[in-house]
C-alpha positions as CSV (number, residue, x, y, z in Angstrom):
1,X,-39.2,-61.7,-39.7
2,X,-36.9,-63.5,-36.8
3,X,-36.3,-62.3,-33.1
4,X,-33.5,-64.0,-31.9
5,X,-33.7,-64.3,-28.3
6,X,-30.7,-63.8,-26.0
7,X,-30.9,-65.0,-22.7
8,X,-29.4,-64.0,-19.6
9,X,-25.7,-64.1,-19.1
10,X,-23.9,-66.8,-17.6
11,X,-26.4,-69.5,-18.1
12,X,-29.3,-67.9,-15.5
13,X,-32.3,-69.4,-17.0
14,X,-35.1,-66.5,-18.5
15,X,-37.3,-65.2,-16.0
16,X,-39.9,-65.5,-18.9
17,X,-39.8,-68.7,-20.2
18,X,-43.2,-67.9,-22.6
19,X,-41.7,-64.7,-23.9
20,X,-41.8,-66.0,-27.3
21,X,-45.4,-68.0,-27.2
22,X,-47.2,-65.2,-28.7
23,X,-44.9,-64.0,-31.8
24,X,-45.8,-66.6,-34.2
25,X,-49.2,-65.2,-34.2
26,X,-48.0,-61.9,-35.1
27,X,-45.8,-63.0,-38.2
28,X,-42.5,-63.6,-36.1
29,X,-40.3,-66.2,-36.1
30,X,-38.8,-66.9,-32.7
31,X,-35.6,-68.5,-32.1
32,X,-33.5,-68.7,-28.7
33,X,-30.2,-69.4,-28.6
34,X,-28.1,-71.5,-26.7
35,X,-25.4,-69.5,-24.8
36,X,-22.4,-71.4,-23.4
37,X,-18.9,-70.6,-22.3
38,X,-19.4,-67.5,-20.7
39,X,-18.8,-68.5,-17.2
40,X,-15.3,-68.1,-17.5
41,X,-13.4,-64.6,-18.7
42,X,-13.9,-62.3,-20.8
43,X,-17.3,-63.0,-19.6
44,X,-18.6,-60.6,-22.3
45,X,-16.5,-61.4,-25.1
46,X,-17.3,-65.0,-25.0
47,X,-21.3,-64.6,-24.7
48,X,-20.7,-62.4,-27.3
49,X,-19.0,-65.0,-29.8
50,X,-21.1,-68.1,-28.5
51,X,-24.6,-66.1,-29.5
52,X,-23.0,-65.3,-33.3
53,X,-21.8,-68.0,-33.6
54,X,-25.8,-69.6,-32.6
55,X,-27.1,-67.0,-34.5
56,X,-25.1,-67.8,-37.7
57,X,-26.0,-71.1,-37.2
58,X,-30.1,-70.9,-36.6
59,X,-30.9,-67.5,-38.6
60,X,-30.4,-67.0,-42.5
61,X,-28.3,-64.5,-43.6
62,X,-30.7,-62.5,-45.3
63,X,-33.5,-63.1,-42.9
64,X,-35.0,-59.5,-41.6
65,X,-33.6,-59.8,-37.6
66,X,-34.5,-58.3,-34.1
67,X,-32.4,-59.4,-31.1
68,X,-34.0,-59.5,-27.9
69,X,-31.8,-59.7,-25.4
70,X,-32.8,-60.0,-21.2
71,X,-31.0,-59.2,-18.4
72,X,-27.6,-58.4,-18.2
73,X,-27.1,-59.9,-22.3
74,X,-29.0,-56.2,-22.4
75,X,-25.3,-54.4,-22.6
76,X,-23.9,-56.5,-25.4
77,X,-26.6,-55.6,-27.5
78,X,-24.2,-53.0,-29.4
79,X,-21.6,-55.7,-29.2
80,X,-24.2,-57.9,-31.1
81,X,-25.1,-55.9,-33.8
82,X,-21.8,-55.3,-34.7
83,X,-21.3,-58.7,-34.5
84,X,-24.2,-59.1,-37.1
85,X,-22.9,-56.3,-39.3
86,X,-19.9,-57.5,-39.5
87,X,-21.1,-61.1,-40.9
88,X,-23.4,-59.0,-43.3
89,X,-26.5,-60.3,-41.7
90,X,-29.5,-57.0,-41.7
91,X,-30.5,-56.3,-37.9
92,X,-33.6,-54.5,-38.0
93,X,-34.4,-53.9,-34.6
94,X,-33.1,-53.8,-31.1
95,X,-35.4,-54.8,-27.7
96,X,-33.7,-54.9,-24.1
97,X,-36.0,-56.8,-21.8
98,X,-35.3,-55.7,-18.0
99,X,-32.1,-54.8,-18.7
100,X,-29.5,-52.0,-18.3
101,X,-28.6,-50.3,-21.5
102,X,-25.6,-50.3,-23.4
103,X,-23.7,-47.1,-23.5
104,X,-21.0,-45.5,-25.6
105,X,-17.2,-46.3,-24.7
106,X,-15.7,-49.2,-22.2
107,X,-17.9,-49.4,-19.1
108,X,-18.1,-52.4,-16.7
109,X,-21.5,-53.7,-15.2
110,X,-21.2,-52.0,-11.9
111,X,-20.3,-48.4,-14.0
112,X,-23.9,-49.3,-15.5
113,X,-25.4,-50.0,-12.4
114,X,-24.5,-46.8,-10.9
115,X,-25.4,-44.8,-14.0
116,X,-28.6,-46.1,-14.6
117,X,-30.2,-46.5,-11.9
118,X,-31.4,-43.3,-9.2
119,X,-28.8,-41.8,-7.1
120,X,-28.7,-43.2,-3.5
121,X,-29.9,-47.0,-5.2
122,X,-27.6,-49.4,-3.9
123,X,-26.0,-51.7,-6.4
124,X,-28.2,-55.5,-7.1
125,X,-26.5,-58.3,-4.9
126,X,-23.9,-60.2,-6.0
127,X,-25.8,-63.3,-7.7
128,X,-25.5,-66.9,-6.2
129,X,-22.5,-68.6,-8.3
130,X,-21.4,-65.2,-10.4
131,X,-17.6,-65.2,-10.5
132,X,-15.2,-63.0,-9.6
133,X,-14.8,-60.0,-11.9
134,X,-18.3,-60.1,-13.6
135,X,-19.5,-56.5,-12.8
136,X,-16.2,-55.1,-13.4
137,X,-14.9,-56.6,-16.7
138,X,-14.9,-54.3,-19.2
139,X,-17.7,-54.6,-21.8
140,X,-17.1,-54.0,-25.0
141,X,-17.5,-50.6,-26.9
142,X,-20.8,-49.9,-28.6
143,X,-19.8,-46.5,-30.2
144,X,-21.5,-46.5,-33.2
145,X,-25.0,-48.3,-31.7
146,X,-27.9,-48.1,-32.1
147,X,-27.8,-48.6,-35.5
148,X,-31.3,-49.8,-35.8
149,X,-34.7,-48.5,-34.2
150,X,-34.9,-49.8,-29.8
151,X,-37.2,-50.6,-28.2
152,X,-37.1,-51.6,-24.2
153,X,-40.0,-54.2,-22.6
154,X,-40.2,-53.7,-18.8
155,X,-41.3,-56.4,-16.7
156,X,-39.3,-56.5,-13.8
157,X,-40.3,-53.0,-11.3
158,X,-36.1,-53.0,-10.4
159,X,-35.8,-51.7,-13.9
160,X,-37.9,-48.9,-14.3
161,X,-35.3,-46.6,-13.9
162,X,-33.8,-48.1,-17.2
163,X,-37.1,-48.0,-19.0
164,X,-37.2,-44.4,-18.4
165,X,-34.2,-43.9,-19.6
166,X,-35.0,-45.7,-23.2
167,X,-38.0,-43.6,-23.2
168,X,-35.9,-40.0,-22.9
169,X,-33.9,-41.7,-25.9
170,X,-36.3,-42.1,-27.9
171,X,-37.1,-45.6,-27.7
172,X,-40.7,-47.5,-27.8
173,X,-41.2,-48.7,-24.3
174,X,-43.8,-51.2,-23.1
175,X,-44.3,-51.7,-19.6
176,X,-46.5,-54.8,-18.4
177,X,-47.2,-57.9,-15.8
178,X,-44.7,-61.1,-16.8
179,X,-47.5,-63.1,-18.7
180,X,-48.4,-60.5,-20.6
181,X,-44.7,-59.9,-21.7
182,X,-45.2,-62.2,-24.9
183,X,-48.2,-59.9,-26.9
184,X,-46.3,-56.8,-25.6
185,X,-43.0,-58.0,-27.2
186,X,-44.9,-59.3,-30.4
187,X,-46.7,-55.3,-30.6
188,X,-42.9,-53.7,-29.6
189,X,-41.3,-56.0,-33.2
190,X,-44.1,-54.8,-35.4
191,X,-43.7,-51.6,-34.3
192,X,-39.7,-51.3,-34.5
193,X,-39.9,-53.3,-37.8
194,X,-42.3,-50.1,-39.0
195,X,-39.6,-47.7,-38.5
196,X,-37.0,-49.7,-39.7
């Protein structure tokens, strides 16, 4: 069993660099990708290609697969998968790690931010370095997701709003402190690779 590990967009380092440390322990094979190229637009469209492209590259096709994906890589997570489908590789699981969720149709960031999170919130700051057009490119479409069971690790208090939101879906939810993010991930895989 792999969880490929998708970080942050536009090359913003992981706010949990140990995320992985305690899946070999649990029978998981961790791998992070590298993500380049998406600095410039499509923003989405290129992190997109760059992770399958890493993906196709570090995972075996037939290899059982989760993707864990933080932070605003959370909204390409339909985007992804159908990346993965379409190269016939088996996604068996879906985790978003402080991240908005993906929805149905051709949103933009900002159209996430102000749907997922409580009326009256105001929208996060524009990031140090994020270009021009980020939050409002359109993503793209993740009609037919999730195909797989979801699962949504909360870490980050900004997101809870999003968490509760994966929980009235349906989805396992695990809430806890940064350093404990790594066993809660490793318990959230066995559990989605259960339903799967």
């Amino acid at each position: 069993m792999i969880a490929v590990l998708l970080p942050p967009t536009l090359g913003r380092p992981t706010r949990l660099p140990a995320l992985d440390g305690g899946l070999p322990a649990a029978g998981v094979t961790p791998v992070r990708v590298a993500v380049a190229g998406d600095g410039l637009p499509p923003h989405a469209a290129r992190y997109v290609a760059a992770a399958s492209l890493e993906i196709r590259r570090l995972v075996p096709p037939d290899a059982p697969t989760a993707l864990v994906a933080e932070g605003d890589a959370g909204p390409l997570a339909g985007a992804l998968g159908a990346a993965q489908r379409a190269a016939h590789r088996p996604v068996f699981g879906y985790v978003l790690v402080d991240a908005l969720l993906p929805q149905p149709g051709t949103a933009t960031r900002a159209d996430l931010d102000r749907t997922q999170n409580p009326q009256g919130t105001p929208p996060p700051p524009v990031a140090d370095g994020e270009p021009a057009g980020y939050r409002t490119e359109t993503l793209p479409p993740s009609a037919d997701w999730p195909d797989a069971p979801c699962g949504y690790l909360l870490t980050d208090p900004a997101r809870a709003h999003a968490a509760r939101l994966a929980r009235m879906r349906g989805w396992a939810v695990r809430e806890c402190a940064p350093r404990e993010a790594s066993g809660a991930l490793a318990a959230l895989l066995l559990e989605l690779r259960g339903m799967a």
